[in-house]
C-alpha positions as CSV (number, residue, x, y, z in Angstrom):
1,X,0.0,0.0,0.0
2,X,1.5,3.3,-0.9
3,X,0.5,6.3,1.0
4,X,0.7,9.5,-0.8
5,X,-1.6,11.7,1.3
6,X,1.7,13.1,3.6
7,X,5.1,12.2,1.5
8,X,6.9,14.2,3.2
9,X,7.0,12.3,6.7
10,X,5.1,12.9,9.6
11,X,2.8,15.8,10.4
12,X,4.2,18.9,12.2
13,X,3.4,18.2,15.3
14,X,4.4,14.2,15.3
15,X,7.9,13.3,15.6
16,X,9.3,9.5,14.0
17,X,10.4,7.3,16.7
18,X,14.2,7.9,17.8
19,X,16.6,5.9,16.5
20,X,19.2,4.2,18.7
21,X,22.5,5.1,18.0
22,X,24.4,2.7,19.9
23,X,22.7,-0.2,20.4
24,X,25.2,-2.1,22.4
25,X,25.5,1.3,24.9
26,X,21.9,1.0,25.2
27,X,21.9,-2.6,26.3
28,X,24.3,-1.5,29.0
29,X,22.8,1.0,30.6
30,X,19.8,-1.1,30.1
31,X,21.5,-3.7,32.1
32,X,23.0,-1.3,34.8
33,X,19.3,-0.3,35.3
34,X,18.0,-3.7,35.8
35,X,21.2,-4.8,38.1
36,X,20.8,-1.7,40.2
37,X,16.7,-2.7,40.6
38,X,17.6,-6.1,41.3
39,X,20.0,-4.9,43.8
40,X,17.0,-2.9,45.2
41,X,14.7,-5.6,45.2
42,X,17.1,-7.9,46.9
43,X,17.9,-4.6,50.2
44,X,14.1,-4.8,50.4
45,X,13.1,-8.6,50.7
46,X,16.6,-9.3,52.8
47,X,17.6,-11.6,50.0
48,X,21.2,-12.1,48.1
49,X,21.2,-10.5,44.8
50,X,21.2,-14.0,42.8
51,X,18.3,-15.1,45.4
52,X,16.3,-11.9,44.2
53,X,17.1,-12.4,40.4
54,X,16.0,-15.5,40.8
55,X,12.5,-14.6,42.4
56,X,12.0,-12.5,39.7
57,X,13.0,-15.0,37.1
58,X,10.7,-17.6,38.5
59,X,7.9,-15.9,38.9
60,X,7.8,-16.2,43.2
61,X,8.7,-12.2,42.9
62,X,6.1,-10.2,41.0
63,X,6.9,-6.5,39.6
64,X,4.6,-4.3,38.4
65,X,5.0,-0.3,37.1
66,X,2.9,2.1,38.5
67,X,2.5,5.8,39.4
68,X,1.6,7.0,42.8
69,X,-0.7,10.1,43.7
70,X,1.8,12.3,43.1
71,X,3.0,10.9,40.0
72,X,6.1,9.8,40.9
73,X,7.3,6.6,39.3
74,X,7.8,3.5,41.1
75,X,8.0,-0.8,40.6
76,X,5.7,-2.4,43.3
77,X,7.1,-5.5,44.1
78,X,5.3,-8.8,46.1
79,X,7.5,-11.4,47.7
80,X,6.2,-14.3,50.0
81,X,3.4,-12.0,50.9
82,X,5.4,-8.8,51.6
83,X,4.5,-5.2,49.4
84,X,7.4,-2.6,49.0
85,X,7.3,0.4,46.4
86,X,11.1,0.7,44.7
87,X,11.5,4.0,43.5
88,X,14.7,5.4,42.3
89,X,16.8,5.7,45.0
90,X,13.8,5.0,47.9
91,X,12.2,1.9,49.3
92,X,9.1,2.0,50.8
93,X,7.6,-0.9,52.4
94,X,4.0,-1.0,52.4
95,X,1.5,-3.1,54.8
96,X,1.4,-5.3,58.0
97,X,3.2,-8.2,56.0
98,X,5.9,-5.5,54.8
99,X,9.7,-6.0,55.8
């Protein structure tokens, strides 16, 4: 299908997608993001990091993204019955079954 009605790219106000230019720096920050979480996760439950990347991996640790009131970013996490909020650089623990 050929579309003709904008040939020129997107509208004005729409920008394309950005384009990564390193995609082998992106998978390491990428990386250093999700080691520095799991290191996060692992403070909060009172676990070894390879006991909390495990969790995760298995399923026993559930993550989930979220916003709270305020609209501050966050990962809720659920271990073994226990609720903690990871935000970037805070931990709040959340609930009578909390750490």
């Amino acid at each position: 299908m050929n579309n003709t009605s904008n040939p020129s790219g997107p509208p004005p106000n729409q920008q394309p997608p950005p384009i990564a230019k390193d995609p082998v720096k992106d998978g390491r920050e990428m990386y250093g993001e999700i080691a520095a979480l799991v290191g996060a996760l692992a403070k909060t439950f009172v676990l070894e990091e390879s006991a909390a990347a495990a969790a995760v991996e298995s399923g026993a640790m559930t993550l989930a993204f979220d916003r709270d009131t305020n609209g501050n970013r966050f990962v809720a996490a659920t271990f073994e019955g226990r609720t903690a909020r990871v935000y970037q650089g805070a931990i709040k623990r959340e609930g009578p079954g909390s750490t």
